[in-house]
mmCIF file of the N, C-alpha and C atoms, coordinates in Angstrom:
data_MODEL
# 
_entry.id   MODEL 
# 
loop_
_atom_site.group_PDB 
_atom_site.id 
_atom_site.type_symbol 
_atom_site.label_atom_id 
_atom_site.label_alt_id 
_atom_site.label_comp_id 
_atom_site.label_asym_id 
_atom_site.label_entity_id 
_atom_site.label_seq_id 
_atom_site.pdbx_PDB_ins_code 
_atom_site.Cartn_x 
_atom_site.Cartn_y 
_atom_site.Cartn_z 
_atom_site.occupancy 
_atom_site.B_iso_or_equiv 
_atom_site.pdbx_formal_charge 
_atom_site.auth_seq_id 
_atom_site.auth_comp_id 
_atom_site.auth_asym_id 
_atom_site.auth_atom_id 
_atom_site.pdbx_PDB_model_num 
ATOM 1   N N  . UNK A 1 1  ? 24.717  -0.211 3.867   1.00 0.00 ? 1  UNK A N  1 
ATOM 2   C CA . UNK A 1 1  ? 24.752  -0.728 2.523   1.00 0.00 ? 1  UNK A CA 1 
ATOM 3   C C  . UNK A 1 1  ? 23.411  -0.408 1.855   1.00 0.00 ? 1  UNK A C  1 
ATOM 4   N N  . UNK A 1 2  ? 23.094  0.028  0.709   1.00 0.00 ? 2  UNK A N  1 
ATOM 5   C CA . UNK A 1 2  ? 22.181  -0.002 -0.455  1.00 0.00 ? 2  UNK A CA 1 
ATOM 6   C C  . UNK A 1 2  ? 21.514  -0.899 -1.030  1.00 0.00 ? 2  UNK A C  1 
ATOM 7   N N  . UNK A 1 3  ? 20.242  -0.844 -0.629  1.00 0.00 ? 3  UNK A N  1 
ATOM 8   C CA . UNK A 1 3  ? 19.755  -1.852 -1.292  1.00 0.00 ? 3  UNK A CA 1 
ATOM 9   C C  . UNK A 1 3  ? 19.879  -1.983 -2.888  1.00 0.00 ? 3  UNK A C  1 
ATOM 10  N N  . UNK A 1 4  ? 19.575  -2.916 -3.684  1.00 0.00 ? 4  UNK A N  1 
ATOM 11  C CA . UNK A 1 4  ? 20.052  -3.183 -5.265  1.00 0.00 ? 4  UNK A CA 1 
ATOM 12  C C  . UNK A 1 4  ? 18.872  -2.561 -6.050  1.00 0.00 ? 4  UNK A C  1 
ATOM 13  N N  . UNK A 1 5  ? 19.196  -1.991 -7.125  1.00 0.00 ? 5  UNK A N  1 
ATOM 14  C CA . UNK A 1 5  ? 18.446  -1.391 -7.871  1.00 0.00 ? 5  UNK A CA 1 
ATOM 15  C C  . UNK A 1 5  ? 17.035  -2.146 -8.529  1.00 0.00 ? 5  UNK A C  1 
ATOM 16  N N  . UNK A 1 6  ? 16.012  -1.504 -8.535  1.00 0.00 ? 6  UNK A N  1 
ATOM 17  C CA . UNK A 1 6  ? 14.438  -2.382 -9.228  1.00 0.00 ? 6  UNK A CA 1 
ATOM 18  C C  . UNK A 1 6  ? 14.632  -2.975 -10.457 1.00 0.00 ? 6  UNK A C  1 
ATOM 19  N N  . UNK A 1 7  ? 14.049  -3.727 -10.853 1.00 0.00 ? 7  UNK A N  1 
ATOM 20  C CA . UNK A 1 7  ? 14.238  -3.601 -11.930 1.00 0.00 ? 7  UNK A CA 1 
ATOM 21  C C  . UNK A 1 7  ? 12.880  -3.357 -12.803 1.00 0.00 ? 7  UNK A C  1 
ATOM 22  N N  . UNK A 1 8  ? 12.754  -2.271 -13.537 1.00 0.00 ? 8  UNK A N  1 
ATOM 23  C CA . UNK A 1 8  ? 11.600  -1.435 -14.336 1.00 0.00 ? 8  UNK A CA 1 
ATOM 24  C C  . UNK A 1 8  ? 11.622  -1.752 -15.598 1.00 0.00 ? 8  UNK A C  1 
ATOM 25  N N  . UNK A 1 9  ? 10.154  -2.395 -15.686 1.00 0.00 ? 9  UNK A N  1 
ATOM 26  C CA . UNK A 1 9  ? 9.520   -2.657 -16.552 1.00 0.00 ? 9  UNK A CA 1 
ATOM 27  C C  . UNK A 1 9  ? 8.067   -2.115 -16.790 1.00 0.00 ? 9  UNK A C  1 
ATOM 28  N N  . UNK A 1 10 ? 7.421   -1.714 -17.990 1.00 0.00 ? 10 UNK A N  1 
ATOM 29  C CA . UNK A 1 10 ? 5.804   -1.713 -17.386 1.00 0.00 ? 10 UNK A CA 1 
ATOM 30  C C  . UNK A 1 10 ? 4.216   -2.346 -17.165 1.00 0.00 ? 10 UNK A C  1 
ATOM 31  N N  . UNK A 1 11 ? 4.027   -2.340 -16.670 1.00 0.00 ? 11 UNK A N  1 
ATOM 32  C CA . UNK A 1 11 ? 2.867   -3.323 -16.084 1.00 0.00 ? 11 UNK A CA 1 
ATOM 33  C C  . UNK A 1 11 ? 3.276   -4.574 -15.312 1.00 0.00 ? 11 UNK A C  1 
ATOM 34  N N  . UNK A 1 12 ? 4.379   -3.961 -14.414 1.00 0.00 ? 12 UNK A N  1 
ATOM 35  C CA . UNK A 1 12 ? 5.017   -4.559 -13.602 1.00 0.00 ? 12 UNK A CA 1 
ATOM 36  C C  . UNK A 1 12 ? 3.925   -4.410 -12.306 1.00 0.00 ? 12 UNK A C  1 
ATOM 37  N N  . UNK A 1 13 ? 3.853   -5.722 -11.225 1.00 0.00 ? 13 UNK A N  1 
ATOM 38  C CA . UNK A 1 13 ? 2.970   -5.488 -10.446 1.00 0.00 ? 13 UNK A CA 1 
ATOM 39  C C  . UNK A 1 13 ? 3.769   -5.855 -9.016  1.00 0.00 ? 13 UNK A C  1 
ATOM 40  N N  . UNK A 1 14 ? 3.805   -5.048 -7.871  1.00 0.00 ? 14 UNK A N  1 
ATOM 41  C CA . UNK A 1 14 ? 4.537   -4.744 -7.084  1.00 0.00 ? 14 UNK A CA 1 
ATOM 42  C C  . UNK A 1 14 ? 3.822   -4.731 -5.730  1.00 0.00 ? 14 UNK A C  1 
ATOM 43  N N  . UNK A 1 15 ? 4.788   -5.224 -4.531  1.00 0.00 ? 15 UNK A N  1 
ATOM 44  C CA . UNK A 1 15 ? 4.001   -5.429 -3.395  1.00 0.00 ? 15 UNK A CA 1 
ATOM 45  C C  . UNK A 1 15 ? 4.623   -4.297 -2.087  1.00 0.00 ? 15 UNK A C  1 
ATOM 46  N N  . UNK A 1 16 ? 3.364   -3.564 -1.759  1.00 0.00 ? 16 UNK A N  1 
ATOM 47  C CA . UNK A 1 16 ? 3.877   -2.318 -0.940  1.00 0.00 ? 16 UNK A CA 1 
ATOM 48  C C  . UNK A 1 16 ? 3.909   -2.749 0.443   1.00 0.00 ? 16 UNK A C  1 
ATOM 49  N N  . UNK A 1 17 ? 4.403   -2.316 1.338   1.00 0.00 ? 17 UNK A N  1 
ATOM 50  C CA . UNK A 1 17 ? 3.993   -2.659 2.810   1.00 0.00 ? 17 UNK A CA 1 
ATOM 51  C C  . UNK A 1 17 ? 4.908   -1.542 3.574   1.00 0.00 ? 17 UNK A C  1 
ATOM 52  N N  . UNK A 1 18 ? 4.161   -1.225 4.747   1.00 0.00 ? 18 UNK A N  1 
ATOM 53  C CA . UNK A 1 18 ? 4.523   -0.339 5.460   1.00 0.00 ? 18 UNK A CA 1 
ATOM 54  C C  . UNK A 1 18 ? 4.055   -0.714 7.197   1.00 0.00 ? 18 UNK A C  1 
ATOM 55  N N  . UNK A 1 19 ? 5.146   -0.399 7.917   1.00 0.00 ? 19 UNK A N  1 
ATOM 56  C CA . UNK A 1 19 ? 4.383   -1.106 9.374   1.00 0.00 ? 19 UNK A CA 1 
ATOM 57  C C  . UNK A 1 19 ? 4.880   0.547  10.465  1.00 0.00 ? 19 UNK A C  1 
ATOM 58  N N  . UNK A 1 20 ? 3.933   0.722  11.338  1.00 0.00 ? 20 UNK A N  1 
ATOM 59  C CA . UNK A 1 20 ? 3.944   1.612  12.532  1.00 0.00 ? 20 UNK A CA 1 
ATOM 60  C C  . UNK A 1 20 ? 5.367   1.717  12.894  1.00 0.00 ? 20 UNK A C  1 
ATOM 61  N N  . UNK A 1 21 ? 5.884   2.639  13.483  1.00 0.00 ? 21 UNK A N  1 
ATOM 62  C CA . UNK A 1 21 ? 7.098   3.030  14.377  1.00 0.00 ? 21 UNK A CA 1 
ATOM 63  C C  . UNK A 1 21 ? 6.942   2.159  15.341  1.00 0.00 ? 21 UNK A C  1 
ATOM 64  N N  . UNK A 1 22 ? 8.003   1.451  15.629  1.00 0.00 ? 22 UNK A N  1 
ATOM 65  C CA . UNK A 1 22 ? 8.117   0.418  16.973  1.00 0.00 ? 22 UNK A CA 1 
ATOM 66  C C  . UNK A 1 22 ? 7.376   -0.612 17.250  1.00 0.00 ? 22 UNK A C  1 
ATOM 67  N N  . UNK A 1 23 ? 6.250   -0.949 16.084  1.00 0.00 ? 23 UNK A N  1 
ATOM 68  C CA . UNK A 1 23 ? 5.453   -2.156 16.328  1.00 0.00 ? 23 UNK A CA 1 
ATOM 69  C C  . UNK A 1 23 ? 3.971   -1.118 16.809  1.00 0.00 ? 23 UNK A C  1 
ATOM 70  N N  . UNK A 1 24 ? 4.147   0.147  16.575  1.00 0.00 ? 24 UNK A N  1 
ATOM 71  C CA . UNK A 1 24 ? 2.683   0.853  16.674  1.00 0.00 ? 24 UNK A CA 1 
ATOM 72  C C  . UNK A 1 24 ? 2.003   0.708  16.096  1.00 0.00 ? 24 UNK A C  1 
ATOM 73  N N  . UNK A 1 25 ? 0.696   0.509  16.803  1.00 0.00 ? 25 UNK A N  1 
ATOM 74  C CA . UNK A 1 25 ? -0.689  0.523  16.119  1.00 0.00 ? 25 UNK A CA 1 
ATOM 75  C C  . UNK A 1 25 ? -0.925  1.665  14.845  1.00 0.00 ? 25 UNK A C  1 
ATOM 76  N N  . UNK A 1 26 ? -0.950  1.450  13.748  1.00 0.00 ? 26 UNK A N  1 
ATOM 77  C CA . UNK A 1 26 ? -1.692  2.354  12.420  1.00 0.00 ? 26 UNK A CA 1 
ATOM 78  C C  . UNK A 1 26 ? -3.155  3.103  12.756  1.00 0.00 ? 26 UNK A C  1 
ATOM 79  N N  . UNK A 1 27 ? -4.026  1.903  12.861  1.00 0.00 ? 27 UNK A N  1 
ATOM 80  C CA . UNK A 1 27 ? -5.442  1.997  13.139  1.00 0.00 ? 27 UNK A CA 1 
ATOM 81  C C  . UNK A 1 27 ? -5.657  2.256  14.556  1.00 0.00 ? 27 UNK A C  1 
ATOM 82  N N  . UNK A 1 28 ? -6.371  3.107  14.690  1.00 0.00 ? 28 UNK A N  1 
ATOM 83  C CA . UNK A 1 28 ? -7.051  3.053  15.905  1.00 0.00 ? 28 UNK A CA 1 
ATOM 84  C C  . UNK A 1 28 ? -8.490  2.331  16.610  1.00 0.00 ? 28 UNK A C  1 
ATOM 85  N N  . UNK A 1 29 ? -9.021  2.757  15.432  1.00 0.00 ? 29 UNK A N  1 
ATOM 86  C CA . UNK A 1 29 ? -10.381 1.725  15.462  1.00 0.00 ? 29 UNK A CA 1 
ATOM 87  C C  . UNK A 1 29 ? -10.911 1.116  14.334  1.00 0.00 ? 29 UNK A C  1 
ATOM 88  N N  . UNK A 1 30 ? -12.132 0.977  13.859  1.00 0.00 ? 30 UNK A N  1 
ATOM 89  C CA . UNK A 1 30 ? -12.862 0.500  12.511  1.00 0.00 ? 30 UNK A CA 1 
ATOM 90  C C  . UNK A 1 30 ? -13.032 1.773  12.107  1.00 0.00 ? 30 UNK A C  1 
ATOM 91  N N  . UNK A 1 31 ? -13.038 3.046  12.171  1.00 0.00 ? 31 UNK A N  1 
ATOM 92  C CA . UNK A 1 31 ? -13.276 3.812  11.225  1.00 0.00 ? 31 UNK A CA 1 
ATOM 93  C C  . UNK A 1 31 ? -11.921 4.342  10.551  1.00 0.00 ? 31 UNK A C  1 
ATOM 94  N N  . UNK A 1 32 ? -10.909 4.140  11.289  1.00 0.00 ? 32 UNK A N  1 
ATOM 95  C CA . UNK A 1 32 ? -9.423  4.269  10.454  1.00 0.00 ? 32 UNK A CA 1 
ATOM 96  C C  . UNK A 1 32 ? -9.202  3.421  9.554   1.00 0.00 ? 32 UNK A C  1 
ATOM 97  N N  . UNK A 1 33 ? -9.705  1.900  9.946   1.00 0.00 ? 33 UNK A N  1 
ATOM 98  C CA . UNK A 1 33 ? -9.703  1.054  8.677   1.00 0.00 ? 33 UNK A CA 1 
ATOM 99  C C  . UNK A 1 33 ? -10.533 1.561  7.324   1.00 0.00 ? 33 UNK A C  1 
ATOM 100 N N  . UNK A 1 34 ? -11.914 2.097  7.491   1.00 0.00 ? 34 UNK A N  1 
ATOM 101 C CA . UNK A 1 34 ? -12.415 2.604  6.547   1.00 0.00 ? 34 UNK A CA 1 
ATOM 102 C C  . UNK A 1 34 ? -11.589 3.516  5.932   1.00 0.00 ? 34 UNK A C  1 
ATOM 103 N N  . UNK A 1 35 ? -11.665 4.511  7.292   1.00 0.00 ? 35 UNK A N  1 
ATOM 104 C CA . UNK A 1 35 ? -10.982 5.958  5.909   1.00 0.00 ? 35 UNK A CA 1 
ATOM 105 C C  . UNK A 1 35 ? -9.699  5.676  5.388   1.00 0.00 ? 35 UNK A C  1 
ATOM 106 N N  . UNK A 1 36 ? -9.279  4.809  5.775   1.00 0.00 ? 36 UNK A N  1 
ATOM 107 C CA . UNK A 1 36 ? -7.623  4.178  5.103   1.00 0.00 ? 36 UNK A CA 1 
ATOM 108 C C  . UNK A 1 36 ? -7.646  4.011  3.386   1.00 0.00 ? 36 UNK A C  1 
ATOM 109 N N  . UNK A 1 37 ? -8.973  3.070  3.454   1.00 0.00 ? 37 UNK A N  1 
ATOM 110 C CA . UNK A 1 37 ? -9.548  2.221  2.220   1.00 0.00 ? 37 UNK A CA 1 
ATOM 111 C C  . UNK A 1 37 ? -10.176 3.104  1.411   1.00 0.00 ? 37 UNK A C  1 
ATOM 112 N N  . UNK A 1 38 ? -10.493 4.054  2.026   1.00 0.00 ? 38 UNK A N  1 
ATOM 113 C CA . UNK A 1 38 ? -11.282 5.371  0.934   1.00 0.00 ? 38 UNK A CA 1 
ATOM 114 C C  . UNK A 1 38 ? -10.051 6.115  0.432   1.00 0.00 ? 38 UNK A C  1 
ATOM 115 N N  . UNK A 1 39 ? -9.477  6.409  1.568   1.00 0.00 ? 39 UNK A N  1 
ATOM 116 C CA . UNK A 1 39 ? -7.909  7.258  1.059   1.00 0.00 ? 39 UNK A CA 1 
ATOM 117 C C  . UNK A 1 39 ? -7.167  6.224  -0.004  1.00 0.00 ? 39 UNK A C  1 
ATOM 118 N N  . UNK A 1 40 ? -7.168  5.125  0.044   1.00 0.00 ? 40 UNK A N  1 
ATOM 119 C CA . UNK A 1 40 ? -6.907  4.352  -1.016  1.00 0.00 ? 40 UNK A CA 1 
ATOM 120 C C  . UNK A 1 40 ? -7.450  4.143  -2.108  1.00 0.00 ? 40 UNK A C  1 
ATOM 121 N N  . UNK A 1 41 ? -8.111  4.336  -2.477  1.00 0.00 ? 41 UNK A N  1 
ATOM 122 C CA . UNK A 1 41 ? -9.666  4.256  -3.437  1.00 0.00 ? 41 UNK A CA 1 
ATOM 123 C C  . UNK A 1 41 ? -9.668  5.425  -4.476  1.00 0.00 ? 41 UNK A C  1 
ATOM 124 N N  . UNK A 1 42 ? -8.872  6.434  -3.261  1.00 0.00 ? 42 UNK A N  1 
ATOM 125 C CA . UNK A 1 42 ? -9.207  7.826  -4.224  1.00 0.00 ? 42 UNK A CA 1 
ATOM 126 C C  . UNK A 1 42 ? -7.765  7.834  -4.774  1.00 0.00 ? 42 UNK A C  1 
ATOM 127 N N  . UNK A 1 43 ? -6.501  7.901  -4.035  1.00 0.00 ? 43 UNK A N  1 
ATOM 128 C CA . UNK A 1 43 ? -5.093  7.674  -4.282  1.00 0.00 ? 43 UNK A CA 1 
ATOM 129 C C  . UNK A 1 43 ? -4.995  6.476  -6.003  1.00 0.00 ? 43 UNK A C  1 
ATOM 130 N N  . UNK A 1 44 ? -6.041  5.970  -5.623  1.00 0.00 ? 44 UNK A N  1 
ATOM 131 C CA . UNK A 1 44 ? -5.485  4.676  -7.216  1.00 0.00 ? 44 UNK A CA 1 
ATOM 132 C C  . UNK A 1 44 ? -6.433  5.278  -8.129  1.00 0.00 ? 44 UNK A C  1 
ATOM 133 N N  . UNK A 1 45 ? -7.521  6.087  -8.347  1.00 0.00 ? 45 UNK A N  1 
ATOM 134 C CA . UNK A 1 45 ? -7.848  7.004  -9.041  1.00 0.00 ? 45 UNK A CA 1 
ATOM 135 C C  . UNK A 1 45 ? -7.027  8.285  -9.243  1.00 0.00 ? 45 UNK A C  1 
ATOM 136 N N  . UNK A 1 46 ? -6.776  9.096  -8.401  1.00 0.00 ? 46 UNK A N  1 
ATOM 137 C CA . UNK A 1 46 ? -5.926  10.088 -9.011  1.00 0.00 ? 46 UNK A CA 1 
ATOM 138 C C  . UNK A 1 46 ? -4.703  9.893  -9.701  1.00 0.00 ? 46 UNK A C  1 
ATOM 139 N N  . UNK A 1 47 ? -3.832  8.805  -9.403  1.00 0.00 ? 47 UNK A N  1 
ATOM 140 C CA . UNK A 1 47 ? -2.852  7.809  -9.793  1.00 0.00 ? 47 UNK A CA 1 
ATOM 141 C C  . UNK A 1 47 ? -3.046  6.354  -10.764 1.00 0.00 ? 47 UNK A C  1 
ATOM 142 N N  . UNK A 1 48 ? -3.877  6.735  -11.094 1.00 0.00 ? 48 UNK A N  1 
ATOM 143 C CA . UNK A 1 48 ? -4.065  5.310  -12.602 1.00 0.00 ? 48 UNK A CA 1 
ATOM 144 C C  . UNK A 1 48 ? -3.178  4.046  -11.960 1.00 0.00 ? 48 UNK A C  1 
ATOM 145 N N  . UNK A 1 49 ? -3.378  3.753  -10.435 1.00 0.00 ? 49 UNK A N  1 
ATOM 146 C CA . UNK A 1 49 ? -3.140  2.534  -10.046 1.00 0.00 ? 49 UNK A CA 1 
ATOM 147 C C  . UNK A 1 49 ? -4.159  1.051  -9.221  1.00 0.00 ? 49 UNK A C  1 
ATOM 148 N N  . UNK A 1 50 ? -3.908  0.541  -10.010 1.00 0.00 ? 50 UNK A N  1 
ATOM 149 C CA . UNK A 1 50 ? -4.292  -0.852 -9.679  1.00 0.00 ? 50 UNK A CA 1 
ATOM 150 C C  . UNK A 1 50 ? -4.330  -1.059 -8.219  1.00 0.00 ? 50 UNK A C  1 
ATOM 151 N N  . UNK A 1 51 ? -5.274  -1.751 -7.694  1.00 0.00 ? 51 UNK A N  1 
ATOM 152 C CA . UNK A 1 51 ? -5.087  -2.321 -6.646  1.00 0.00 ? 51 UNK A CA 1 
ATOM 153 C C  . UNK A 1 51 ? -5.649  -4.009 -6.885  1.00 0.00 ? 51 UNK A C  1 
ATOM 154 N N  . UNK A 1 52 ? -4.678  -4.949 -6.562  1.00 0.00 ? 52 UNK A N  1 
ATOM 155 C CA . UNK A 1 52 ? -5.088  -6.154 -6.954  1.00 0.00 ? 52 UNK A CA 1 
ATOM 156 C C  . UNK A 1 52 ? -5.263  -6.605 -5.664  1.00 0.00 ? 52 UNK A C  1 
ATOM 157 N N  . UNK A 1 53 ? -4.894  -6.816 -4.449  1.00 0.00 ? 53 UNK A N  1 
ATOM 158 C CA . UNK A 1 53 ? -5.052  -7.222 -2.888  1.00 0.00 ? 53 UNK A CA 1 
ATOM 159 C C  . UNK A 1 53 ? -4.368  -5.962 -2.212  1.00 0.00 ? 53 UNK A C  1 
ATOM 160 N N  . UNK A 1 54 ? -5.177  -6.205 -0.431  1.00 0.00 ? 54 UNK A N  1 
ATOM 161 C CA . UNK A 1 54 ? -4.681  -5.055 0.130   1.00 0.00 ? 54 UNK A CA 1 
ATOM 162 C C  . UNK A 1 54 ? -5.021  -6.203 1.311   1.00 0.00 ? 54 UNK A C  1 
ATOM 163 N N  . UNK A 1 55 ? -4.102  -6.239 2.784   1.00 0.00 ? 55 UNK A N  1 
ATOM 164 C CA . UNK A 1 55 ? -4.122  -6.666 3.703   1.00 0.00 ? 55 UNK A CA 1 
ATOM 165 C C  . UNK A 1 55 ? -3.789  -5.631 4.684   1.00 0.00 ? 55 UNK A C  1 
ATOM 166 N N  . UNK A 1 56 ? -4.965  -5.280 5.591   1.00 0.00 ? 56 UNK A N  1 
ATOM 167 C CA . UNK A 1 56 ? -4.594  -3.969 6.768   1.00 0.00 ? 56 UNK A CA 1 
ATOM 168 C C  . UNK A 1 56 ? -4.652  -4.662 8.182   1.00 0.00 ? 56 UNK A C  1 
ATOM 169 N N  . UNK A 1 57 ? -3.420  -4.746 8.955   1.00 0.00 ? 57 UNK A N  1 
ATOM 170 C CA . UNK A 1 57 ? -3.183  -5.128 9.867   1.00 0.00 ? 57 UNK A CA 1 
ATOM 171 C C  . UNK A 1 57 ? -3.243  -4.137 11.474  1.00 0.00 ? 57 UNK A C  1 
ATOM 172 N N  . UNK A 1 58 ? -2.977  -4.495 12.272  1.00 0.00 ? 58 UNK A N  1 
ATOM 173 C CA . UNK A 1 58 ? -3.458  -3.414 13.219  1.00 0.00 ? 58 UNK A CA 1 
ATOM 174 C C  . UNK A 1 58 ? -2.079  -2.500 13.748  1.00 0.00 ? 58 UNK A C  1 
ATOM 175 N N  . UNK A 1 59 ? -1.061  -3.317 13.325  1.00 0.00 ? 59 UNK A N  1 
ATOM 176 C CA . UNK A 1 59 ? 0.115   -2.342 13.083  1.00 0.00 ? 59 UNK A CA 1 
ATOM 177 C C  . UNK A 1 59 ? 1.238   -2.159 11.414  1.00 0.00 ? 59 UNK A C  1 
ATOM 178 N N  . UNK A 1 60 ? 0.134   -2.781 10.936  1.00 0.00 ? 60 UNK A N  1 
ATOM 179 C CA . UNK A 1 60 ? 1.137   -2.994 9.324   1.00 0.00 ? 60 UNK A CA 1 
ATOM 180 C C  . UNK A 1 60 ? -0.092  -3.076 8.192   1.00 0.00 ? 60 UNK A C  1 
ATOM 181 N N  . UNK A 1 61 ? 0.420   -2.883 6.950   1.00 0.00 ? 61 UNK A N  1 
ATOM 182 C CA . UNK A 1 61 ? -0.343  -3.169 5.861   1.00 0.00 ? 61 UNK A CA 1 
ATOM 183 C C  . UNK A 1 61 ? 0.140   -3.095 4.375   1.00 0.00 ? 61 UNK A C  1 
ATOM 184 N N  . UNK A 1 62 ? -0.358  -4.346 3.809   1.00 0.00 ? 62 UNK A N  1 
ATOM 185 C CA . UNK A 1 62 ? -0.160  -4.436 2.259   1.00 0.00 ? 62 UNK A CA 1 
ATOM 186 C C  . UNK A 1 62 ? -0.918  -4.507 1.501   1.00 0.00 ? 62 UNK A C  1 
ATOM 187 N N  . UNK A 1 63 ? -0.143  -3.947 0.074   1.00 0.00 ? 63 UNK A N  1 
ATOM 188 C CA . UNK A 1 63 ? -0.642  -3.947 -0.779  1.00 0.00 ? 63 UNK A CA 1 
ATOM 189 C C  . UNK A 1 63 ? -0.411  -3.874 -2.101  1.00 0.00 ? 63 UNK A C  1 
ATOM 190 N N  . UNK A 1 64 ? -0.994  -4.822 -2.854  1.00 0.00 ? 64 UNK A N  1 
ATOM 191 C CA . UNK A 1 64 ? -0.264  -5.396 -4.728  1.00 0.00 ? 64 UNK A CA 1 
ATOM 192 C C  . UNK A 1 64 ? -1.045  -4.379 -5.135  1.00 0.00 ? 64 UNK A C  1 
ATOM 193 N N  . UNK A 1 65 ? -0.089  -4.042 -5.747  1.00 0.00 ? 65 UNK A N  1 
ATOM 194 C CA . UNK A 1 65 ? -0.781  -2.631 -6.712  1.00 0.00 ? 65 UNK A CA 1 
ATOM 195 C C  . UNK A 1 65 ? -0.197  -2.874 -8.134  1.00 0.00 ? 65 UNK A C  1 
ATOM 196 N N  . UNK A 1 66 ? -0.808  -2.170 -9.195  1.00 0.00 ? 66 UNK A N  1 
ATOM 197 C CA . UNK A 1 66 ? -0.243  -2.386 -10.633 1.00 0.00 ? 66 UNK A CA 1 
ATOM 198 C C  . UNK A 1 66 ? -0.204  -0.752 -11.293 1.00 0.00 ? 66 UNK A C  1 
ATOM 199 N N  . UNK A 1 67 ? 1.201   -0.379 -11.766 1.00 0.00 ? 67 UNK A N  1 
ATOM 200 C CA . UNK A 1 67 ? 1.319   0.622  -11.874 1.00 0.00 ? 67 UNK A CA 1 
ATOM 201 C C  . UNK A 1 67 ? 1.871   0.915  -13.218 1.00 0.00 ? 67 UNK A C  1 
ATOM 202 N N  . UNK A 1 68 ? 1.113   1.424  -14.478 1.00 0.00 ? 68 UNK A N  1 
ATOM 203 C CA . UNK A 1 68 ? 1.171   1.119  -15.567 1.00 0.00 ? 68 UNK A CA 1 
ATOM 204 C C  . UNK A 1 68 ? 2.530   2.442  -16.021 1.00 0.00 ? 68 UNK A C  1 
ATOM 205 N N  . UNK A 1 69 ? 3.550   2.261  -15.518 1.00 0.00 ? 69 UNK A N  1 
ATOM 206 C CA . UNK A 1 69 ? 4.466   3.089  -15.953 1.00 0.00 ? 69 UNK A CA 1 
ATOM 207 C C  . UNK A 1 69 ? 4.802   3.058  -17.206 1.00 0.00 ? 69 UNK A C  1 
# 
């Protein structure tokens, strides 16, 4: 079954999350957490997106972003 359609509006603010294959670790150490957060940093600059909170877990991570569509 399909999940139900978004509903789009703009300056709608939206919560991302993504977790490892099988409960796998993302990060490997503290410097994956860094370069995660830089790769993020640069991603909401090249992309005119917001980041309002970000939570990085050691197999998952979120994040409210604002995306001025």
């Amino acid at each position: 079954m399909s999940r139900p359609l978004r509903i789009e509006f703009p300056g709608v603010w939206r919560l991302v999350m993504n977790r490892g294959r099988r409960g796998e670790r993302v990060y490997d150490g503290y410097a994956d957490y860094l370069g995660f957060v830089a790769l993020l940093r640069e991603a909401a600059g090249l992309w005119d997106i917001g980041i309002g909170a970000f939570c990085l877990m050691a197999d998952h991570y979120h994040l409210l972003i604002h995306a001025p569509i």
